[in-house]
Steps between C-alpha positions, in 0.01 A plus 500: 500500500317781298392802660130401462481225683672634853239504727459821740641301816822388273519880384501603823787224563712590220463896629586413832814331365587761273506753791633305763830390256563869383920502403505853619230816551719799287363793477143447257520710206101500501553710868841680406391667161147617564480808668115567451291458810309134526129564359239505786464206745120350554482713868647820306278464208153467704622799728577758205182385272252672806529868641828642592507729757767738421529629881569211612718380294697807555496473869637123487759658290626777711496235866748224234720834435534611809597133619764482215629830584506344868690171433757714247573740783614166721719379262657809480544535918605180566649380193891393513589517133611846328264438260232517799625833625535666209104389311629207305198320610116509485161297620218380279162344503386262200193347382454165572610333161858720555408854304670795641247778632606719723860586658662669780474880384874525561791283430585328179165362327702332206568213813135450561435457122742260455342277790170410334713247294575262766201529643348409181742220504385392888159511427523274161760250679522486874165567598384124413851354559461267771874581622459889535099623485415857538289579845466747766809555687746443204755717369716441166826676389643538188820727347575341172366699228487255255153385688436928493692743636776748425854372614529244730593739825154538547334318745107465526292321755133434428217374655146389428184683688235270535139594685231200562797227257457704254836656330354897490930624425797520501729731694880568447853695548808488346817684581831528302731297791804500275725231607397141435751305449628569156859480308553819643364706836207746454228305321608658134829294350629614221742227467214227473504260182244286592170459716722339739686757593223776596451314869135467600284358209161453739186376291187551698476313793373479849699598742251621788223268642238599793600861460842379583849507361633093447826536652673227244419675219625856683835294557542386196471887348702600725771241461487583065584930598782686609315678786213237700474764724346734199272204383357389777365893666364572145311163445346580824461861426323451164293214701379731750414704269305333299317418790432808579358541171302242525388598852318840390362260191300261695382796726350645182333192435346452842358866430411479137509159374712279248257619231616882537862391520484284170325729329707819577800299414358426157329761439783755545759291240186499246482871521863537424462270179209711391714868558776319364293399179369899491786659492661285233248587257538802542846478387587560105502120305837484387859362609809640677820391598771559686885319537673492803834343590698340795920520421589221751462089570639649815753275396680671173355756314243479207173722386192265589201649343173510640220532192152680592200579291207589615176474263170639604185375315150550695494420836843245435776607583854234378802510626770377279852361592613316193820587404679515834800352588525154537530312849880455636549154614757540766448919554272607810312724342166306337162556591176297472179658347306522804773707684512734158107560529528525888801783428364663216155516703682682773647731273152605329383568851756734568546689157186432267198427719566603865159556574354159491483271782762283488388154440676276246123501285633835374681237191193301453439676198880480390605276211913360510699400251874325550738292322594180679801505678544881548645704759143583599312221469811238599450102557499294814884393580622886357681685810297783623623608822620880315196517358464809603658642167240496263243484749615862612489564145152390446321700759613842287516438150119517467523863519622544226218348304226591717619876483497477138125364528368741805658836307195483270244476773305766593447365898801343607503326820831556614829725396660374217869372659830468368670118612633560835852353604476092475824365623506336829793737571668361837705297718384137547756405844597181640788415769528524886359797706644693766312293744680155345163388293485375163258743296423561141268735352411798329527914540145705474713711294271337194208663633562892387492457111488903276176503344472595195364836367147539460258661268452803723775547740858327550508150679582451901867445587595148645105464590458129480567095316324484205294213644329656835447921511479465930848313549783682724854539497547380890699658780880485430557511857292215538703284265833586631391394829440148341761468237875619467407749203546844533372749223717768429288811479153491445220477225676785281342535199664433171554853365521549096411112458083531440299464159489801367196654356240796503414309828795288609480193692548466882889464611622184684782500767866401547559160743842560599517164762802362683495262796705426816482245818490243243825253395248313267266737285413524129285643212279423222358746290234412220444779291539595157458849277898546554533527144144532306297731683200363728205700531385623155352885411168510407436814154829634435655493872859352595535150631656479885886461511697202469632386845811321613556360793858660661721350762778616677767208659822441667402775749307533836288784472474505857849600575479774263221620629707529848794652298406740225109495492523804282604264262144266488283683332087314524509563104550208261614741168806712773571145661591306156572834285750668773636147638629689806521186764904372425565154414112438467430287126170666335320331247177511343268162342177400416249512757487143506693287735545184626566411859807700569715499822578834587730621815414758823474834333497451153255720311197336235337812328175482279197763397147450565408605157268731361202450252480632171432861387164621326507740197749685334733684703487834302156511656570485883413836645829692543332604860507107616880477367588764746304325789715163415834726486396625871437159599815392450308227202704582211827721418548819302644248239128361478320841501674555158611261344141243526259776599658819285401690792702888482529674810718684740723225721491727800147625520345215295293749395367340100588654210126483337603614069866334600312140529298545236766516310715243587183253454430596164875501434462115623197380345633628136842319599315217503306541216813512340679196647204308430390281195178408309372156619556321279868610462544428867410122397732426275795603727373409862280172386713202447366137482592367744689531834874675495694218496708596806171571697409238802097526342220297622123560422324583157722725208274841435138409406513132416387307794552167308861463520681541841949471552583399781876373624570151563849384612645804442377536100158693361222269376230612341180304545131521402251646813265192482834270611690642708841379656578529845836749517821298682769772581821444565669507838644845494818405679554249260423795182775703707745237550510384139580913413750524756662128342465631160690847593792320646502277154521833285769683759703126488503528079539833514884456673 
C-alpha cells in the first residue's frame, strides 16, 4: 500500500503496532546525545512572553533551595551506604519535560545532571505505555549509565510532582551505593569484560506505586547484590527523601501557584544559557588544546590518550574529542558521551565557572565533537563499569584550555586552576565483616584529591574529588566499627610528592590500610598515574608524582605491632625503603588491581595524589619555601634542588643574593641544555608511536589516524572507522612468557 492512501485511523493502527511490538527500548541516541535544554513548552512559553516579576521568581527560588538542601541533609543522616555518609549523593528538582534546574547546594551535582536523561527517556516512553504510565504516587529507579549516569554504583530514584493532573516536575536523588552485584564486590570491577559482568544494569523503571515501595521488585534487587540489607534502607532512604522534596514543593504551590513554580524553574536554566552565552564571547576566537593520558586498562599497562581542543568563536563554544583512544571491547574502562558531558560539566563547575548555578543548561551553548567508538563517546554492549578513568580525567583537563583562554581576560570570573589530582586513589573491599556479613564497597579515601596551584596562591591539600567541592572523607572510627579494616596512621600528607611550581598544588595523603576479624577479605584498586603522571601543570609548573601502589605480605602486622612497634613506622617511603618488619615480602605495582585476596594484617599502601604545579619554580617566593620546609611539605632536598632556595639549615633564615644566584645559575643552565624548536623536532618527533609503546589515541596533531592494540599487535586505523580494541587475557600474555623462558633455558642446556 503507498503511503498516500493510509487513512488517519489505519495510521493510527500501524503506530499503535509499531509501538506496541518494539524488539527492545535501548538507550535513544536522540535523548542520550543532546545535552541542550528542550525549547519552551506551550505553558512555559505563554508564562515568559508577559511580565516577569523578578522578586518572585527569586523567592520561589530560595523556598526549592532550601527544600533541596533539606532532603540532601536526610540522605546524609539516615543514609546506609559510605557514599551517603561521606556526600556522594545529592537532590534535584527538574522541569517538567526532564531539564535539570536546580540542585541540592551540597553533595555531588554531576549525579543530578546525569538524571535528566532517563527522565527524558520516561517521559518520551512510559508515560503513554499502557503497562507502566507516569502518575502521582510513582517512583522510578535507574543506575545504568548507559540510559545517563556516571558508573553504574549510582542509584537514583525519581518521581513525578503533579498539581490539579498536571505533570508541574520532577524531583530526584541519587547516591553512590557501591555494591550491586557485579564480577567483583564494591560496585567498581576492574576485572569486568563485558556488560554482564558489572551486576545491576537497571533501565528506568517503576519500582514505587501509591507513594509506596513494590516489594517484588525490592526482592528482586536485593536478591541481584551482595548486601540486600544495603539496598533495601537506601531505596527507602532516597524514597523518603524524595518525598520530602516533594512535600515542601506542593506546599509552595498551595502558596504561590504552579505558574510561579514553572516559571522559576525555567526561567532560572534560561538565565544560565544567556550568562553562559556572555561570557563566551567574551573569550578570544581561537583554539586550544590540551593531551592527557591514562597508563592502565587496569588490566596491563598501556598510554590511552584522551584528545581535547577547545575552540571559541562568538558566543560557541566546541569541544573536541577526536583523536582519543579507541573503545576496549573486553576492558572496563569505556564511557558513553552523556556521562563525558555530565563529568566534564562537573569539572567546569568546580575549576572554570564556579560561580554559576549549577544546572546542566550551563552546556546548552556547547558544541561536541567524537569519533565513533572512542573511549569517550563508547557504544552500547562496551563494558563501562571503571568508567571512572577517563571520566576522572575529563572533569580536569578543561583547565588547561580554559586557562589558556581566561589569561587574556581582563575580568575573570574565577582563579585560573592548575588540574587537581584525578585518580580515584583507594581501596574498593569485598569479603566477610567482623560481624559475619557479606559486604563490598568503597573507602571515602577518594574524596581528598591536592588541588592544583592557582593563579594567585598555592592549591588546598587533600581538599576534595574532582567531581563535588562539599564531599568528606568520613569518620575512620566509624568504618572500623562496621568493617574489619584498620588504617594504620592517619591522613598524613604526602611530603615532597606535590606539583611543583611558583604556587604548588595541594598535597594528598598516604592510605596505609590493613584489616583483621576477617578469614575472607580482599581488595580492588582502580587507579592509574603509577607510571605517567596524572594531574597535569598548568604554565611551566611540574606535573604530580607517579604513584605505586605498595604491599607488604607473609606477615601480620598485628603481631609486630605487639612485639617491636618501634619497628612500624605510619610512613609508606621508611616502611618499603627501610624494610624493617623480618620475613615480611614488599613489593610495589600499578595502582590497578583486580580482586585480590589478601590475609589478616597484610599491608595495601597508595597516595591520594596531588594536582599539578603553576608557574615556574624559580619564581616561588623563597619566603613560602621556608613555610613548606616548617610544615614538614617538602625536604631540604626540595628547597634546593627544585626551588634553588639558599639558606641556613638551622635557622632557615634565606640567603636573599645566595638565591638569586643559584636561579640565574639555573635558568642559563637551561638555556644551555635547551634547543631551537625546530631542532627539538627532528630528534623528539617521530611518526609514529615507539614501537615498544602500548599507544592508543591520536599520534601528535593528526586526529585522522588513531593505533590502537588488537590481540596483542598495533593497528593503525582511520578516526571515522574505528575498531573496537580486544586485549588479551593477561594471564594468558604471562603464561606464554613464562612457556617461552623455559623453551630458551631447555636449548640453552
Amino acid at each position: 500500500m503507498n503511503d498516500n492512501n493510509i487513512t488517519p485511523d489505519q495510521q493510527a493502527m500501524l503506530d499503535r503496532f509499531v509501538r506496541q511490538n518494539k524488539l527492545f527500548y535501548a538507550p535513544d541516541p536522540a535523548i542520550m546525545e543532546n545535552h541542550r535544554i528542550d525549547p519552551r513548552s506551550e505553558i512555559e512559553q505563554r508564562l515568559l512572553s508577559g511580565e516577569v516579576d523578578p522578586h518572585k521568581i527569586n523567592e520561589v527560588r530560595g523556598l526549592i533551595i532550601s527544600a533541596l538542601d533539606e532532603s540532601n541533609t536526610m540522605i546524609e543522616q539516615m543514609g546506609a551506604a559510605p557514599g551517603a555518609k561521606w556526600g556522594d549523593m545529592t537532590t534535584g528538582i527538574f522541569t517538567a519535560a526532564g531539564d535539570l534546574s536546580m540542585i541540592a547546594p551540597h553533595g555531588v551535582g554531576g549525579f543530578a545532571a546525569a538524571v535528566f536523561y532517563p527522565i527524558k527517556f520516561i517521559n518520551k516512553y512510559w508515560t503513554d505505555e499502557p503497562t507502566v504510565g507516569v502518575r502521582e504516587g510513582d517512583g522510578f529507579i535507574h543506575n545504568d549509565a548507559r540510559y545517563g549516569g556516571i558508573h553504574n554504583t549510582d542509584q537514583s530514584m525519581m518521581m513525578p510532582v503533579f498539581w490539579d493532573g498536571q505533570l508541574v516536575c520532577w524531583v530526584s536523588a541519587t547516591i553512590h551505593e557501591g555494591e550491586n552485584g557485579a564480577t567483583e564486590p564494591g560496585g567498581m570491577p576492574a576485572a569486568a569484560e563485558s556488560k554482564f559482568d558489572e551486576g545491576l544494569k537497571m533501565s528506568p523503571f517503576k519500582v514505587v506505586e501509591n507513594f509506596e515501595l513494590k516489594r517484588d521488585l525490592v526482592t528482586f534487587l536485593q536478591n541481584s547484590v551482595r548486601d540486600p540489607k544495603l539496598q533495601l534502607e537506601d531505596m527507602k532512604v532516597r524514597l523518603h527523601s524524595c518525598l520530602r522534596l516533594r512535600e515542601r514543593v506542593v506546599k509552595l504551590l498551595e502558596e504561590h501557584g504552579a505558574e510561579a513554580l514553572i516559571m522559576t524553574l525555567r526561567k532560572h536554566i534560561e538565565d544560565v544559557v544567556d550568562e553562559v552565552r556572555r561570557r563566551i564571547l567574551e573569550l578570544p576566537d581561537g583554539t586550544m588544546r590540551t593531551v592527557s593520558f591514562a597508563d592502565s586498562t587496569l588490566r596491563e599497562s598501556a598510554l590511552l590518550k584522551l584528545n581535547m581542543a577547545i575552540t571559541v568563536k562568538g558566543d560557541k563554544l566546541t569541544v573536541d574529542m577526536r583523536g582519543s583512544s579507541p573503545e576496549l571491547v573486553n576492558r572496563s574502562i569505556n564511557t558513553c558521551q552523556a556521562s563525558f558531558k555530565t563529568m566534564l560539566y562537573s569539572g567546569w563547575m568546580q575549576n572554570v565557572w564556579p560561580d554559576l548555578p549549577f544546572t546542566m543548561a550551563v552546556f546548552t551553548p556547547f558544541d561536541f565533537v567524537f569519533d565513533e567508538k572512542s573511549i569517550v563517546n563508547g557504544s552500547f554492549d562496551t563494558p563501562q563499569a571503571m568508567s571512572l578513568i577517563p571520566l576522572f580525567k575529563t572533569m580536569t583537563i578543561a583547565s588547561i584550555p580554559m586557562a589558556k583562554f581566561n589569561y587574556s581576560l581582563p575580568n575573570r570570573y574565577t582563579a585560573m586552576v592548575a588540574p587537581q589530582y584525578d585518580q580515584p586513589a583507594t581501596l574498593i573491599y569485598g569479603g566477610l565483616t567482623q560481624h559475619n556479613e557479606f559486604t563490598g564497597n568503597f573507602c571515602a579515601d577518594i574524596n581528598g584529591m591536592g588541588q592544583g596551584g592557582r593563579s594567585h596562591r598555592d592549591g588546598e591539600h587533600s581538599v576534595s574529588p574532582p567531581f563535588a567541592a562539599h564531599c568528606d572523607l568520613g569518620e575512620i572510627e566509624l568504618m572500623e566499627e562496621d568493617l574489619p579494616l584498620v588504617r594504620l596512621g592517619a591522613f598524613t600528607l604526602t611530603k615532597d610528592r606535590a606539583g611543583f611550581g611558583k604556587q604548588r598544588s595541594g598535597l594528598g595523603y598516604e592510605q596505609i590500610h590493613t584489616f583483621r576479624g576477617s578469614a575472607l577479605w580482599g581488595y580492588v584498586t582502580g587507579c592509574t598515574g603509577s607510571l605517567f603522571p596524572s594531574a597535569q601543570p598548568l604554565f611551566g609548573g611540574y606535573a604530580s608524582p607517579a604513584y605505586p601502589l605498595c604491599k607488604i605480605k607473609g606477615i601480620n602486622v598485628f603481631d609486630e605491632l605487639q612485639k617491636n612497634p618501634e619497628r612500624v613506622p605510619f610512613d609508606i617511603v621508611r616502611l618499603m625503603n627501610e624494610r624493617a618488619i623480618e620475613g615480611a615480602t614488599y613489593s610495589t605495582h600499578p595502582s590497578a588491581m583486580t580482586f585480590e585476596l589478601a590475609q589478616p594484617g597484610e599491608v595495601y599502601m597508595l597516595c591520594q595524589g596531588a594536582g599539578g604545579g603553576y608557574g615556574d619554580v624559580l619564581q616561588r617566593d623563597p619566603a613560602l619555601v621556608m613555610k613548606d620546609l616548617e610544615e614538614q611539605l617538602i625536604s631540604d632536598d626540595t628547597a634546593r634542588d627544585i626551588f634553588k632556595v639558599a639558606y641556613d639549615s638551622a635557622s632557615r633564615l634565606v640567603d636573599e643574593q645566595g638565591t638569586r644566584a643559584l636561579r640565574e645559575q639555573e635558568r642559563r643552565a637551561r638555556i644551555a641544555r635547551g634547543k631551537p624548536f625546530d631542532e627539538f623536532v627532528k630528534t623528539w618527533s617521530t611518526p609514529e608511536p615507539p614501537a615498544h609503546l602500548p599507544y592508543m589515541g591520536c599520534w601528535g596533531a593528526d586526529v585522522n589516524t588513531v593505533y590502537g592494540i588488537m590481540m596483542g599487535e598495533r593497528v593503525k586505523m582511520s578516526a571515522t572507522a574505528l575498531q573496537s580494541q580486544f586485549m588479551l587475557n593477561p594471564k594468558d600474555v604471562r603464561i606464554a612468557q613464562l612457556e617461552a623462558e623455559v623453551a630458551a633455558l631447555k636449548r640453552a642446556r
